[in-house]
C-alpha positions in Angstrom: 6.3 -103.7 -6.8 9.0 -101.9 -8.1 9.7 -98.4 -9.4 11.7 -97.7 -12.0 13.3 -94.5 -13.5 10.2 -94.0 -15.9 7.5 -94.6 -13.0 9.5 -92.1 -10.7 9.6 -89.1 -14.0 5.6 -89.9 -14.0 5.3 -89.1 -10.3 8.0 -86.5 -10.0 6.6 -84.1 -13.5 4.2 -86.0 -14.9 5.7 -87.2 -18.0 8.2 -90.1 -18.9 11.8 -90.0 -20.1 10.0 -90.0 -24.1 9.7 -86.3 -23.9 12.1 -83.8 -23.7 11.6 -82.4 -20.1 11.5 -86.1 -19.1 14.8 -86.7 -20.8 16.6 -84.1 -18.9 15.4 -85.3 -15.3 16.4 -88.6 -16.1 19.8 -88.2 -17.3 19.9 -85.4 -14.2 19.0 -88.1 -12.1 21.2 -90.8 -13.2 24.1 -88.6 -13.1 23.2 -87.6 -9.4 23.7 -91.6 -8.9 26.7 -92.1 -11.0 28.0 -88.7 -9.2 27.1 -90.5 -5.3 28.4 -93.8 -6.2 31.6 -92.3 -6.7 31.6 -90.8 -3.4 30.7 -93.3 -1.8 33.6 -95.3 -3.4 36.3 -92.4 -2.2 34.3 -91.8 1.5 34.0 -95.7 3.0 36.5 -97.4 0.6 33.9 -99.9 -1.0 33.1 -100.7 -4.5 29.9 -99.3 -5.3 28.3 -99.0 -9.0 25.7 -98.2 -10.8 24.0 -100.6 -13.5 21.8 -100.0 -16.2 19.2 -102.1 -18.1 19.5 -102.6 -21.8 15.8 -100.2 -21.9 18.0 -97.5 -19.9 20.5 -97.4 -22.7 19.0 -96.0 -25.1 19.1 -92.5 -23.0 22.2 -91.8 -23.4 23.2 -92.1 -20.2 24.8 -95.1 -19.2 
């Protein structure tokens, strides 16, 4: 089984990344990855990424 971004916004408040509220965790949250990978890149010197799937693009925050 796997959990994806709108599965985790269901748990987490309830509501998926269609509403408003659910928009803002999930571009919070994806940001928190792009943000880590980053530092993760600096810190241990490794090429770490984030990717998105074609149904995450539409958010706005890939």
């Amino acid at each position: 089984m796997q959990l994806g971004l709108a599965e985790t916004l269901e748990i987490l408040i309830g509501e998926n990344q269609t509403t408003e509220k659910g928009m803002e965790l999930a571009k919070q949250i994806e940001q928190m990855f792009k943000d880590r990978c980053r530092l993760f890149k600096e810190t241990y010197k490794l090429n770490f990424g984030v990717y998105y799937t074609p149904k995450l693009l539409g958010l706005g925050v890939a």
